[in-house]
N, CA, C and O atoms as a MOPAC input file, in Angstrom:
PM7 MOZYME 1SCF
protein

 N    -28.89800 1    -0.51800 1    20.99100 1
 C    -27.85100 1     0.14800 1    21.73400 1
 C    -26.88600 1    -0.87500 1    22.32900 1
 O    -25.69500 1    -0.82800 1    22.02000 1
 N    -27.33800 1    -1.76500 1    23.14000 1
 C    -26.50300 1    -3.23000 1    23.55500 1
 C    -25.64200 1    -3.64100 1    21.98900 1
 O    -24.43800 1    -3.78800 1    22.20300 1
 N    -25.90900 1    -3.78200 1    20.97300 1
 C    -25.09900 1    -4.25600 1    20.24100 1
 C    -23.92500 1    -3.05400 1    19.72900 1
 O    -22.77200 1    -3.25800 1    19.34900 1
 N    -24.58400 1    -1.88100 1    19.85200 1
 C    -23.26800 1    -0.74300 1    19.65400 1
 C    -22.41100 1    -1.47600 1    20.63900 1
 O    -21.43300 1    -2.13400 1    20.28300 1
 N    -22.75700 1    -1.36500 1    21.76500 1
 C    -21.71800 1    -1.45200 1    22.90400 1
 C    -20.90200 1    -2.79600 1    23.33100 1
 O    -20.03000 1    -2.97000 1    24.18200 1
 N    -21.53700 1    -3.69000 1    22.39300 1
 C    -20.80500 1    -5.03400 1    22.43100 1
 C    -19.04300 1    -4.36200 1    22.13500 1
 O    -18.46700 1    -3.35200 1    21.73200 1
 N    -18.81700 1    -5.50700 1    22.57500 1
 C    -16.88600 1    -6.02400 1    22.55900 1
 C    -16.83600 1    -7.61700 1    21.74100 1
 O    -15.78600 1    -8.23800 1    21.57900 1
 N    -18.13300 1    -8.07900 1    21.30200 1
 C    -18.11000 1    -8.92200 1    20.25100 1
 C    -18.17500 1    -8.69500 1    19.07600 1
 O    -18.92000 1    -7.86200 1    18.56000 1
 N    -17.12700 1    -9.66500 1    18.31400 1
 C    -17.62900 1    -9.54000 1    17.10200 1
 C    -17.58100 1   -10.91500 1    16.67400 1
 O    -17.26900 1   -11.86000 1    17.39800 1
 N    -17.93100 1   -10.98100 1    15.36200 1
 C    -17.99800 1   -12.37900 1    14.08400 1
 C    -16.90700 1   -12.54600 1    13.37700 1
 O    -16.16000 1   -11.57300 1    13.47400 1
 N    -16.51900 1   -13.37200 1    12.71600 1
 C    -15.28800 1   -13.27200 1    11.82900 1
 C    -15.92000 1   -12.96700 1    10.45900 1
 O    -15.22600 1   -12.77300 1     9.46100 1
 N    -17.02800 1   -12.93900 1    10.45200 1
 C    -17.25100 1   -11.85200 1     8.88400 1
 C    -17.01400 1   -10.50900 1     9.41200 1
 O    -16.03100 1   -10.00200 1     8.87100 1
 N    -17.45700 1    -9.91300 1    10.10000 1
 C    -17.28500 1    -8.64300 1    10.46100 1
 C    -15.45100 1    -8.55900 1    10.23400 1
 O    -15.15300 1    -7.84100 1     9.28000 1
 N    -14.67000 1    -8.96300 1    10.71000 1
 C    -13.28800 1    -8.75200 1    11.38100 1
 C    -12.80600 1    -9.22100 1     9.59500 1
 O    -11.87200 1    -8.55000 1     9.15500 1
 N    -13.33400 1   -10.18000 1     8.73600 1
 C    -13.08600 1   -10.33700 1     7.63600 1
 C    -13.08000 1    -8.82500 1     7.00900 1
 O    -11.95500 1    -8.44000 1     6.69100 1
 N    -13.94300 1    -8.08600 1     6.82400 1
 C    -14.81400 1    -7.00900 1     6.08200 1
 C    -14.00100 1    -5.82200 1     6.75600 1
 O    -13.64400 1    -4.97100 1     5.94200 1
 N    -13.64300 1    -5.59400 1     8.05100 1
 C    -12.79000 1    -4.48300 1     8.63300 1
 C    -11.69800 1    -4.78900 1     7.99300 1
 O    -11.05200 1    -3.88000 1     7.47300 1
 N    -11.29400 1    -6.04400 1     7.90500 1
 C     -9.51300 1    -5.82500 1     7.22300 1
 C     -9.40600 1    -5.60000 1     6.20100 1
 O     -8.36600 1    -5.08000 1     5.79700 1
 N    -10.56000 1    -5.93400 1     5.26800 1
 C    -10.50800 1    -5.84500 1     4.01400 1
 C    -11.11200 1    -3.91700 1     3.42700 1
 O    -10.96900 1    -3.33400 1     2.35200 1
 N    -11.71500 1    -3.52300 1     4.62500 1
 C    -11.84200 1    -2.03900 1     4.13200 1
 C    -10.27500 1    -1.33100 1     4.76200 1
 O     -9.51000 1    -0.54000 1     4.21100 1
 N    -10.21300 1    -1.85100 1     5.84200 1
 C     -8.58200 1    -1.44000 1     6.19300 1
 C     -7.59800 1    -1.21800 1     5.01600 1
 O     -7.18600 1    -0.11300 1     4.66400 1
 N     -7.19000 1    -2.71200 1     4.30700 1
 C     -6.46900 1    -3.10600 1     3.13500 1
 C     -6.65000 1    -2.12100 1     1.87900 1
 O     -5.67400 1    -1.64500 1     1.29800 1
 N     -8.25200 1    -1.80000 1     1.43200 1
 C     -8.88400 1    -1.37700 1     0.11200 1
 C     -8.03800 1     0.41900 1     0.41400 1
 O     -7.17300 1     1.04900 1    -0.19500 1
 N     -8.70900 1     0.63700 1     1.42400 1
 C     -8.55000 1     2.32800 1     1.45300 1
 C     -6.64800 1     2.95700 1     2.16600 1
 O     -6.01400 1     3.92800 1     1.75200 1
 N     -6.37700 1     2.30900 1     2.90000 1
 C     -5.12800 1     2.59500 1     3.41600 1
 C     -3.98900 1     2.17800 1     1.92200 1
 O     -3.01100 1     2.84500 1     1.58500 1
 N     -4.35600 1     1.26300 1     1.43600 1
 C     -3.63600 1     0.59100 1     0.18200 1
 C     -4.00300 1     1.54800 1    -0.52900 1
 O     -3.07400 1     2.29200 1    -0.84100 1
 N     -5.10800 1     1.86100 1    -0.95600 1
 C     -5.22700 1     2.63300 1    -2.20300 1
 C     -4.73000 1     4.11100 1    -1.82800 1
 O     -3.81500 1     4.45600 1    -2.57600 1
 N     -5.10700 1     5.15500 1    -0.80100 1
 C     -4.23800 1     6.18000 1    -0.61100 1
 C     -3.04800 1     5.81300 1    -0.78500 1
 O     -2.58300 1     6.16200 1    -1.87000 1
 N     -2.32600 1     5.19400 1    -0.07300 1
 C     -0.60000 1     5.75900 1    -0.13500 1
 C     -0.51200 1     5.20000 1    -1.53600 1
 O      0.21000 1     5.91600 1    -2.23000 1
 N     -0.87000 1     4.44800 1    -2.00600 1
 C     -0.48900 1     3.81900 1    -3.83500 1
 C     -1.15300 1     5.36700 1    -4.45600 1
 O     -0.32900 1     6.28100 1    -4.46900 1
 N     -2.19500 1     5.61800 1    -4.82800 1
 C     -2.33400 1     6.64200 1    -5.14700 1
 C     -1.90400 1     8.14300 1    -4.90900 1
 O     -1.48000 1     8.91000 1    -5.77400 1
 N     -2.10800 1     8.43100 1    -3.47600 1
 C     -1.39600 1     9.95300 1    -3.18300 1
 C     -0.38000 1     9.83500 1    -3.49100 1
 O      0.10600 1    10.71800 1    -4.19700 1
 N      0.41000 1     8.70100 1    -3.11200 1
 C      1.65300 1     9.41500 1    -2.47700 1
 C      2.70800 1     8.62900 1    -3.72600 1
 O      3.62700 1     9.11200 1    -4.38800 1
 N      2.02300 1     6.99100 1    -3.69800 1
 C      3.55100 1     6.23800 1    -4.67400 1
 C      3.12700 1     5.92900 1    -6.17300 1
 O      3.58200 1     5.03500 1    -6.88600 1
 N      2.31100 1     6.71500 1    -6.44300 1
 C      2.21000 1     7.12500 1    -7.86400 1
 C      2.85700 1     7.91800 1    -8.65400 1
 O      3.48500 1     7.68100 1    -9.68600 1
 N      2.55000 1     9.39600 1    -7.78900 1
 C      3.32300 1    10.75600 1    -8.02100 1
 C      4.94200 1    10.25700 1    -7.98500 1
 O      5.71000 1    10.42100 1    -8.93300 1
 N      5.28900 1     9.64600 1    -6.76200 1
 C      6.80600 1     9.38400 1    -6.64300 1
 C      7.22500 1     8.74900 1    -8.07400 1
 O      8.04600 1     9.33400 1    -8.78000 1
 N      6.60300 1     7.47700 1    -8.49100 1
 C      6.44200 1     6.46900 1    -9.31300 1
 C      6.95100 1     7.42800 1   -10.78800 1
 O      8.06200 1     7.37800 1   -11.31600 1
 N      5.76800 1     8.27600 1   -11.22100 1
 C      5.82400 1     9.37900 1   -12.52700 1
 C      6.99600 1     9.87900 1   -12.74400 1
 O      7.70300 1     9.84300 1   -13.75100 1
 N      7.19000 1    10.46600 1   -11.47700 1
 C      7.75400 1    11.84400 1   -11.17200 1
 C      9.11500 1    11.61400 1   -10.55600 1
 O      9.60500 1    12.46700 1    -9.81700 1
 N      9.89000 1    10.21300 1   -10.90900 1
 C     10.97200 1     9.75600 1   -10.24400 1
 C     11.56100 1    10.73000 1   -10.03900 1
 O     11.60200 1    11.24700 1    -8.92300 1
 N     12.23700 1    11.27100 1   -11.22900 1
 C     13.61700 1    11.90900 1   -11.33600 1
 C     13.22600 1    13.53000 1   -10.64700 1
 O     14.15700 1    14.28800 1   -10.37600 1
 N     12.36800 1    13.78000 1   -10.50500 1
 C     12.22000 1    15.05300 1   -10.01900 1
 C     12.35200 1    15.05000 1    -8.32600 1
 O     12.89500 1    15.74000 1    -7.46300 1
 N     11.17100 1    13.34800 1    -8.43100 1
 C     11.48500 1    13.55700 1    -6.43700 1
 C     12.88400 1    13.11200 1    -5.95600 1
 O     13.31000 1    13.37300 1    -4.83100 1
 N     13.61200 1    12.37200 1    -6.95600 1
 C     15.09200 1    12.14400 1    -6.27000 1
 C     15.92800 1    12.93900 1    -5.79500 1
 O     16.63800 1    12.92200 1    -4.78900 1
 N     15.68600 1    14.03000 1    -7.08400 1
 C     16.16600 1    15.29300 1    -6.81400 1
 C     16.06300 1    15.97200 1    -5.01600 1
 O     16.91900 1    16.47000 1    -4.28500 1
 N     14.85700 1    15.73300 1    -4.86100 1
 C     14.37900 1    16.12700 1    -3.56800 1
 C     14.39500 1    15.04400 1    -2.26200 1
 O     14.24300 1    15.34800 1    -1.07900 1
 N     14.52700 1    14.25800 1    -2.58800 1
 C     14.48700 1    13.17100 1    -1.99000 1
 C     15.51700 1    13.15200 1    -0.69900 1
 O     16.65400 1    12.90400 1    -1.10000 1
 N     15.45700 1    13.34500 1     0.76700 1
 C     16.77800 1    13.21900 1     1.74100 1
 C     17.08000 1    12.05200 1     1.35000 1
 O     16.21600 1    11.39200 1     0.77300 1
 N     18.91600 1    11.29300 1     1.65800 1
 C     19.63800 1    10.67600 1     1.73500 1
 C     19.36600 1     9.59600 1     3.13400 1
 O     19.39900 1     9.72600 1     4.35800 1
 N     19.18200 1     8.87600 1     2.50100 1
 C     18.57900 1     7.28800 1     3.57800 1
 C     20.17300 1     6.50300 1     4.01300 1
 O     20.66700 1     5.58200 1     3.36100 1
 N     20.70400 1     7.03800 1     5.08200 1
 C     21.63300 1     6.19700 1     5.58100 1
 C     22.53200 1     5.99700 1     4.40900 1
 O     22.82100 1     4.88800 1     3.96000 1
 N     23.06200 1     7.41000 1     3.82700 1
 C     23.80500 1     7.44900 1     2.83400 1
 C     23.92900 1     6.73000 1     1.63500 1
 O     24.89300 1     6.99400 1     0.91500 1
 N     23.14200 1     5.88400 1     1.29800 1
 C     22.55500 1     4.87700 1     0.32800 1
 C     22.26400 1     5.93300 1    -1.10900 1
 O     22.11300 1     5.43800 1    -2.22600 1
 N     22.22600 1     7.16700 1    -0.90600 1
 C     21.80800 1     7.91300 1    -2.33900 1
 C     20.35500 1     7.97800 1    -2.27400 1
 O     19.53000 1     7.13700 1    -1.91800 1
 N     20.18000 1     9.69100 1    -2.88500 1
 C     18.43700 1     9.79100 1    -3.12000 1
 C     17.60500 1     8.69200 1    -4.10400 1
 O     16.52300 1     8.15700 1    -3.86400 1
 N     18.78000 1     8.47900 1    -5.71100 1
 C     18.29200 1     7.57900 1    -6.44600 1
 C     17.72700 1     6.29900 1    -5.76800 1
 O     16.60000 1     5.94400 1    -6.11300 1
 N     18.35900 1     5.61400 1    -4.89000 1
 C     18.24600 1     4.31800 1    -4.33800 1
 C     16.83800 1     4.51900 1    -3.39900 1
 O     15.72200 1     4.04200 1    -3.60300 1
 N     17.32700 1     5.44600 1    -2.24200 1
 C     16.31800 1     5.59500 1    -1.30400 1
 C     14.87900 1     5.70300 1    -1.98100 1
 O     13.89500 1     5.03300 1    -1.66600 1
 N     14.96600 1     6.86100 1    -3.16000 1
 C     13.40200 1     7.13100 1    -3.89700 1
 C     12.76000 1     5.35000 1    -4.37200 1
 O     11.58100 1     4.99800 1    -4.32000 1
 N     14.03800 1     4.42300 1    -4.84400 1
 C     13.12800 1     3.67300 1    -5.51700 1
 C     12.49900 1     2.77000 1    -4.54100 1
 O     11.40800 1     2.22300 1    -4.70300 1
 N     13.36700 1     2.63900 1    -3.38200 1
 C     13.14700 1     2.03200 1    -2.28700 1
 C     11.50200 1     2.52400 1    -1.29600 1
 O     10.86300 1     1.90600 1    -0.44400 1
 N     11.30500 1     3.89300 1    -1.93100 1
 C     10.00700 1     4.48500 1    -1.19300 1
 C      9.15500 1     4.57400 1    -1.95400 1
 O      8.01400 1     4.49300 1    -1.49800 1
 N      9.35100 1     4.80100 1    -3.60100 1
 C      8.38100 1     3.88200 1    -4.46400 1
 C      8.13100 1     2.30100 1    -4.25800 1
 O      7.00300 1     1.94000 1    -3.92400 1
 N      8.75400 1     1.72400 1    -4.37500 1
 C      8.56600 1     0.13600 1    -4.49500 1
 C      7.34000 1     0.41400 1    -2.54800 1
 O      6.16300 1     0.05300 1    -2.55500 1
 N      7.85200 1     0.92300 1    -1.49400 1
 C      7.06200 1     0.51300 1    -0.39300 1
 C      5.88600 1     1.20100 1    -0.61800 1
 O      4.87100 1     0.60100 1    -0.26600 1
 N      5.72600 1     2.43100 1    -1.17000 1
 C      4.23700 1     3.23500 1    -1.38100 1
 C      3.59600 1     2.70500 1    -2.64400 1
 O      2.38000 1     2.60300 1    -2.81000 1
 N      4.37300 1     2.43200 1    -3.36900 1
 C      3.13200 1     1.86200 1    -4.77200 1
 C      2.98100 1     0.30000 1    -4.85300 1
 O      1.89800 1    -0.28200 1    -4.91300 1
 N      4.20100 1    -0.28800 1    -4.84600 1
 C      3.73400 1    -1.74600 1    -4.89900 1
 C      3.78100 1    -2.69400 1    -3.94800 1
 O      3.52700 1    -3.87000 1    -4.21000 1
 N      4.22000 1    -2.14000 1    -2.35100 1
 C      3.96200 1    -2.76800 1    -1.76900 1
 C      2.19800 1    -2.36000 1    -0.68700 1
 O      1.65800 1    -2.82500 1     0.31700 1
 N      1.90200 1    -1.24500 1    -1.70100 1
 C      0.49300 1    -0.86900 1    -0.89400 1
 C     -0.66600 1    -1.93000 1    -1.69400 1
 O     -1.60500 1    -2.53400 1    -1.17800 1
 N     -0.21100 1    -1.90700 1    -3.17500 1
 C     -0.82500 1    -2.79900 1    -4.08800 1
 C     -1.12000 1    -4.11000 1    -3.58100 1
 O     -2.17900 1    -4.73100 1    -3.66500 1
 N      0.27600 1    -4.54200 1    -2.89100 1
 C      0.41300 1    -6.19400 1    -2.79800 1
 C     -1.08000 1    -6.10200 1    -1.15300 1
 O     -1.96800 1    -6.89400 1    -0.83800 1
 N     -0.57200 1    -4.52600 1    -0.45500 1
 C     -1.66100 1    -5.38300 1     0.80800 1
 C     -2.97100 1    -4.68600 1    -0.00800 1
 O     -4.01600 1    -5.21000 1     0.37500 1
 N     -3.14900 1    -3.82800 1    -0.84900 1
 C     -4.42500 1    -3.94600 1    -1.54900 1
 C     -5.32900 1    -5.26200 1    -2.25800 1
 O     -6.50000 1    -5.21700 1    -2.63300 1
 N     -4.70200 1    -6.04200 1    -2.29100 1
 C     -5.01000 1    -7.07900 1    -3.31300 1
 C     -4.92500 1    -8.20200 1    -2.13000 1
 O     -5.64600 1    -9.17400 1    -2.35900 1
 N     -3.94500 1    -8.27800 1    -0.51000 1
 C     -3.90300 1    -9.32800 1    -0.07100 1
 C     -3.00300 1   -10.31900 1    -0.09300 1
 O     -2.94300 1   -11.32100 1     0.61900 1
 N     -1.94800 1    -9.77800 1    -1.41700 1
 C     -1.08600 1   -11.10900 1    -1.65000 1
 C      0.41300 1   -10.39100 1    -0.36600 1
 O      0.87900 1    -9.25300 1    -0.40800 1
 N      0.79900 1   -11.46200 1     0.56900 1
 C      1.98800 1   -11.22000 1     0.92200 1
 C      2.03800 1   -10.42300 1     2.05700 1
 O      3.11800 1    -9.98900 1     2.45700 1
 N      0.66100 1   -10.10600 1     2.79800 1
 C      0.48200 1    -8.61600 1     2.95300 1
 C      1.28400 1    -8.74700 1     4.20200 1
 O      2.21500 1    -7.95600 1     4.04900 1
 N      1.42000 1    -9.38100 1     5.45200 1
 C      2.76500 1    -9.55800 1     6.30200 1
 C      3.55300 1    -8.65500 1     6.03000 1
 O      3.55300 1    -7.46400 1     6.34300 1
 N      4.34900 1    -9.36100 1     5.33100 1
 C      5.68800 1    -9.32400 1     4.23900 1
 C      5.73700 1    -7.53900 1     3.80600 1
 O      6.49200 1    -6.65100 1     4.20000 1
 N      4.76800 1    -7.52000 1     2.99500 1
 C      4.28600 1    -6.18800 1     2.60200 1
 C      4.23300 1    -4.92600 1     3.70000 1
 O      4.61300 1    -3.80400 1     3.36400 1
 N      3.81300 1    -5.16100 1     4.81300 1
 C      3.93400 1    -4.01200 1     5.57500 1
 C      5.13900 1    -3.52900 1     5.74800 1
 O      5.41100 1    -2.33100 1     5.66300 1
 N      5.96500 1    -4.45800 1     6.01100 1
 C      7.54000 1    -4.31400 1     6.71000 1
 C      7.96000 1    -2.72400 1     6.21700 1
 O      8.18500 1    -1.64200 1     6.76000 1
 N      7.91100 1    -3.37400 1     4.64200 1
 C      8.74100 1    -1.61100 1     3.82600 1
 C      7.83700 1    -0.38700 1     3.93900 1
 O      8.15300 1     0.78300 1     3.72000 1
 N      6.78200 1    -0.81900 1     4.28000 1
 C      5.89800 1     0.27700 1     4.33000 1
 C      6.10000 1     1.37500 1     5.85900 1
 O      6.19300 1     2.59300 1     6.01200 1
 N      6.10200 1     0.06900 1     6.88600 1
 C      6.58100 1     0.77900 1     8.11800 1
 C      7.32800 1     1.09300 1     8.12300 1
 O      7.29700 1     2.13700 1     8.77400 1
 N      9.01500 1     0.73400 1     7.47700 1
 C      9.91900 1     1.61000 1     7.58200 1
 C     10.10200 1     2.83600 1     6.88300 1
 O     11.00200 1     3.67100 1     6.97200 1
 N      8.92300 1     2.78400 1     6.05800 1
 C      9.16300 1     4.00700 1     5.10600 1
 C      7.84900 1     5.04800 1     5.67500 1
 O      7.76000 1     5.99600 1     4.89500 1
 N      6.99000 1     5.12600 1     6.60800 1
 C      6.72100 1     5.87900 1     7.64600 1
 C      7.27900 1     6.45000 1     8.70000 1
 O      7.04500 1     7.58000 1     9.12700 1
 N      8.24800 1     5.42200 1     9.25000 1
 C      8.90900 1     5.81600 1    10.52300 1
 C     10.17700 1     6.68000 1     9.97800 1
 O     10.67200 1     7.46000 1    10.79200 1
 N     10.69500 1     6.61900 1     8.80100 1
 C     11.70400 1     7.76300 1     7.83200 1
 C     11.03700 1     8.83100 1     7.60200 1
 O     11.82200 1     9.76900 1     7.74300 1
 N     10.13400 1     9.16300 1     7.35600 1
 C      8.85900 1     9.54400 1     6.80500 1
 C      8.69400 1    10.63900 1     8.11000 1
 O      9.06000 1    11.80400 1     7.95600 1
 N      8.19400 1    10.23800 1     9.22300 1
 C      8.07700 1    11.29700 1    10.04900 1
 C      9.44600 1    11.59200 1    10.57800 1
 O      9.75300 1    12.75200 1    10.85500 1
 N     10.38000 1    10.48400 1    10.74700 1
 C     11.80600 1    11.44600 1    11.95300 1
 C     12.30000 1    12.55000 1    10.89300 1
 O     12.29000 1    13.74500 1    11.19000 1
 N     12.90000 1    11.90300 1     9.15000 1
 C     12.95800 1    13.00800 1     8.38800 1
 C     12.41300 1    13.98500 1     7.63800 1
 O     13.07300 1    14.95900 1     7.27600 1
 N     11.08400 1    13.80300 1     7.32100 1
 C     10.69900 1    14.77600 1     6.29100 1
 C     10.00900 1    15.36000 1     7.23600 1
 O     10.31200 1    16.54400 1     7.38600 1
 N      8.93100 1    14.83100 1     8.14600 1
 C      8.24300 1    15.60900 1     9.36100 1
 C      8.95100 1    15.63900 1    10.39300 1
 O      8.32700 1    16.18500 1    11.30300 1
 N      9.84400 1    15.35000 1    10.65800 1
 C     10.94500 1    16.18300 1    11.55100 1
 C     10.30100 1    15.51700 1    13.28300 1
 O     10.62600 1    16.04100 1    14.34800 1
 N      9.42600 1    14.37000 1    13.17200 1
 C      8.84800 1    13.94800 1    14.34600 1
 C      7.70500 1    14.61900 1    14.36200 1
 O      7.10100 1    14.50900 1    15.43000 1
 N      7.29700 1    15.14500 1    13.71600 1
 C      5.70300 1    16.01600 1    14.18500 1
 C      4.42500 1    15.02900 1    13.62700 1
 O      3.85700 1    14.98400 1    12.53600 1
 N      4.28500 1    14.44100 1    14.59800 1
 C      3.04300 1    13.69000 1    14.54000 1
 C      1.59700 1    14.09200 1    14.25200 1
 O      0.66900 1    13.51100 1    13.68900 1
 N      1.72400 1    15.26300 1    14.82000 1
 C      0.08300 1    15.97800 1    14.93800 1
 C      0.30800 1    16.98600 1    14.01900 1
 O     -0.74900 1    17.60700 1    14.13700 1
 N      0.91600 1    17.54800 1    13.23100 1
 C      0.81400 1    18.39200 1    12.19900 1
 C      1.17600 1    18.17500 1    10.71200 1
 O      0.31400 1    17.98800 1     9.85300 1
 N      2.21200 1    18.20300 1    10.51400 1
 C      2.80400 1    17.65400 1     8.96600 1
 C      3.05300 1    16.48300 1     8.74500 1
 O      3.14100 1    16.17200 1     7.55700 1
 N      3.28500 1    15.25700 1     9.93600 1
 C      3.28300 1    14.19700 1     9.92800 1
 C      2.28900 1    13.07200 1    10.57100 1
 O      2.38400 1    12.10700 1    11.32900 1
 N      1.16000 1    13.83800 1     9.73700 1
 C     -0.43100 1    13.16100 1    10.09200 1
 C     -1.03700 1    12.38800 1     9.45900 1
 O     -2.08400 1    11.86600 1     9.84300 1
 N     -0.44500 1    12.16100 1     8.29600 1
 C     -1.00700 1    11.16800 1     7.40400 1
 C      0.31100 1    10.10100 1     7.54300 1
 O      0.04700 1     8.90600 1     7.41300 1
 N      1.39500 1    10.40200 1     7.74300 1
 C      2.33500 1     9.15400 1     8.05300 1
 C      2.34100 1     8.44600 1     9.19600 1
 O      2.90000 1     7.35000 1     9.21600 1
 N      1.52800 1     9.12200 1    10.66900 1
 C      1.39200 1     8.50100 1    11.37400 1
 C      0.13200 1     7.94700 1    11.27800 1
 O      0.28700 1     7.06400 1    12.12200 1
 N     -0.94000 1     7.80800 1    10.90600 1
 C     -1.85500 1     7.52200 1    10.14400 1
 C     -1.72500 1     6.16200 1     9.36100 1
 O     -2.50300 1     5.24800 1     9.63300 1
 N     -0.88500 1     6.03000 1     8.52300 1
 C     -0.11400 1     4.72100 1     7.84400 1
 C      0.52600 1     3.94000 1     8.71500 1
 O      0.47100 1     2.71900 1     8.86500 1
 N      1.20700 1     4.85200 1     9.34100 1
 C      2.14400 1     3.94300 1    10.00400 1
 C      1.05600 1     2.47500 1    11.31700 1
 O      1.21400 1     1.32900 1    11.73700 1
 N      0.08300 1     3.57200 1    11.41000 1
 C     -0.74000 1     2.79400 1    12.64600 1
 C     -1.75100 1     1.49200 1    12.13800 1
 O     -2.04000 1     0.42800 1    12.68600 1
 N     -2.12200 1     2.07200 1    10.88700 1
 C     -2.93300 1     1.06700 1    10.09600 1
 C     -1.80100 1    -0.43400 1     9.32100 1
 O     -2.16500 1    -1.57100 1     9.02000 1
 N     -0.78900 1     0.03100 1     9.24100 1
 C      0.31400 1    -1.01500 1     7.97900 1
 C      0.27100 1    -1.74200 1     9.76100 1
 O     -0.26800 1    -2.81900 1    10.01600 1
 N      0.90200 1    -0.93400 1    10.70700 1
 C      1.42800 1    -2.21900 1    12.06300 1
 C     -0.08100 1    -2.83200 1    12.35800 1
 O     -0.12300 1    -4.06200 1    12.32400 1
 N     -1.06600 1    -2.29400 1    12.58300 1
 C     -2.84000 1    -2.99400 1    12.88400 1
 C     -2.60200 1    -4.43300 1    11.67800 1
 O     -2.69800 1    -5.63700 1    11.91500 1
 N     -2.34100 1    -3.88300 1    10.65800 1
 C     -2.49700 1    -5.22700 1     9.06700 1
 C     -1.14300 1    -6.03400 1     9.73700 1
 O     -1.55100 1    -7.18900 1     9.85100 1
 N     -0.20700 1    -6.00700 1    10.06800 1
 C      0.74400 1    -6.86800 1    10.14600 1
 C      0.70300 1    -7.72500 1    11.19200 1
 O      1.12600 1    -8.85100 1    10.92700 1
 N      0.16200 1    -7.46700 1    12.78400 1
 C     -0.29700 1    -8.07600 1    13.41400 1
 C     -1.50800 1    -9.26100 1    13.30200 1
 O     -1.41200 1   -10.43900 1    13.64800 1
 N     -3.01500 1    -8.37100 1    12.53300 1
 C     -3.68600 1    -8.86600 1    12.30300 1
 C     -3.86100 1    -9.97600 1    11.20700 1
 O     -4.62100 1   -10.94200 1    11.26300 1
 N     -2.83600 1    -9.56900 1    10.01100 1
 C     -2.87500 1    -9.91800 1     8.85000 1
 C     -4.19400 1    -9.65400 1     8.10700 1
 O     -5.02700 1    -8.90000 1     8.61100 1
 N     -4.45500 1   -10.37600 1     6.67600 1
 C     -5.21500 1   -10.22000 1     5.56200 1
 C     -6.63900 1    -9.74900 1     5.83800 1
 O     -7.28700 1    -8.76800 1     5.47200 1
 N     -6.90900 1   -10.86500 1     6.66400 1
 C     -8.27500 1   -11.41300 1     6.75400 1
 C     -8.82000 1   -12.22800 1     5.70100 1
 O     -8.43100 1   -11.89900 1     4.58000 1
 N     -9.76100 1   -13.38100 1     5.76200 1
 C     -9.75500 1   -14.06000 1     4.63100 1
 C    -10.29600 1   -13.55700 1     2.91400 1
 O    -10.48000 1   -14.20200 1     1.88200 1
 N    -10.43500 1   -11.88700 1     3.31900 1
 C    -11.12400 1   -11.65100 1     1.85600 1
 C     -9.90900 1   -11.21400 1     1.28300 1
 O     -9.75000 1   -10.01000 1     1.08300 1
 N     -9.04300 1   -12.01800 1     0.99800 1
 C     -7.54100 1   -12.12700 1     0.31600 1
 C     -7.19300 1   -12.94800 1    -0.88000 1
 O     -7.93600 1   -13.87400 1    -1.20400 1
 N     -5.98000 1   -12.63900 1    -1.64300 1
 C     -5.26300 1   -13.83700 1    -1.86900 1
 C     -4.61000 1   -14.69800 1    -1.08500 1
 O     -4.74000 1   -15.92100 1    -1.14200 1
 N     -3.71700 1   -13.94900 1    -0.15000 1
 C     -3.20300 1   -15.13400 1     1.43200 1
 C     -4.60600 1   -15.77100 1     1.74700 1
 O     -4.46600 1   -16.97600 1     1.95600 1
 N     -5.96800 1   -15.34000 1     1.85300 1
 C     -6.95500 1   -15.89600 1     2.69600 1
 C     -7.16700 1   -17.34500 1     1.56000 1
 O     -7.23100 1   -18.52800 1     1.89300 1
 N     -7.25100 1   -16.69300 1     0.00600 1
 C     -7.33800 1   -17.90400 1    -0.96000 1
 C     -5.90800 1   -19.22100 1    -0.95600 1
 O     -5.77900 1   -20.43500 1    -1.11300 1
 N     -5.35500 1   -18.42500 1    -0.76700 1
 C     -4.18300 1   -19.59900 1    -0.90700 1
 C     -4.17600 1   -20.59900 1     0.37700 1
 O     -4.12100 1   -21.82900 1     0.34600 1
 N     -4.25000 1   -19.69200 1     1.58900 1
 C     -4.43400 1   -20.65300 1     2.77500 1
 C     -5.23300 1   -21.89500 1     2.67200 1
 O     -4.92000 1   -23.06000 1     2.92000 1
 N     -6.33900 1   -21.37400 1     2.24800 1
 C     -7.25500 1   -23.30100 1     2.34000 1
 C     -7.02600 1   -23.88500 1     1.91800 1
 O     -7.59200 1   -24.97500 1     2.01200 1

C-alpha cells in the first residue's frame, strides 16, 4: 500500500509511461482519426471548415499531415517536441470549431489529445525513442 501511495518514481518507470503515452495516444489519432482523413481526402475537404481562410483543401492536408504523420513521428519517437506543435494546434481548432468548445461532450476525445500531445511536449520522448537513441 506505501508504494501505491508513493510520489516516487524511477526513470524506467517514467521511461515506460512515456512510451505507453507515445504507443496508444499516437496510434489512436493516426488510426481513428488521420487515416480516414488520409483515404478519404477529397470527401473530408469537402467537409472540412475553412482554417483562417487558407481553403478546406489546404487546411485538410494540414490536419492530415498533424493526425497521421505527425502522430507516427511521436509514435516511433523521432522529433516528438517538434511533432506535438501541429498536433496541438490541430486540437485546439478541433474543439473551438468542430466542437464548438464543448469539452465534456463532443469534444472529448480532442480534449483528451490535446492534454496528452502538451504532457509529451513538456516531458518529451523518454528514452525508449529514436530522440532517446540519437541523444547518446
Amino acid at each position: 500500500m506505501k508504494k501505491l501511495l508513493s510520489t516516487r518514481y524511477s526513470a524506467g518507470a517514467f521511461n515506460f509511461a512515456t512510451l505507453v503515452l507515445r504507443l496508444v495516444f499516437g496510434g489512436l489519432l493516426m488510426a481513428n482519426h488521420g487515416y480516414g482523413k488520409l483515404i478519404h481526402f477529397s470527401d473530408t475537404a469537402s467537409k472540412m471548415p475553412n482554417f483562417l481562410g487558407i481553403g478546406q483543401t489546404a487546411t485538410t492536408a494540414l490536419v492530415v499531415f498533424a493526425e497521421f504523420f505527425c502522430a507516427l513521428f511521436v509514435m516511433i519517437g523521432l522529433f516528438t517536441r517538434l511533432a506535438c506543435i501541429p498536433v496541438l494546434i490541430c486540437m485546439i481548432y478541433a474543439l473551438a470549431v468542430a466542437h464548438h468548445g464543448h469539452i465534456f461532450s463532443d469534444g472529448e476525445a480532442a480534449t483528451l489529445f490535446l492534454g496528452v500531445y502538451a504532457a509529451l511536449l513538456f516531458v518529451g520522448p523518454g528514452r525508449v525513442s529514436v530522440d532517446g537513441l540519437i541523444g547518446k
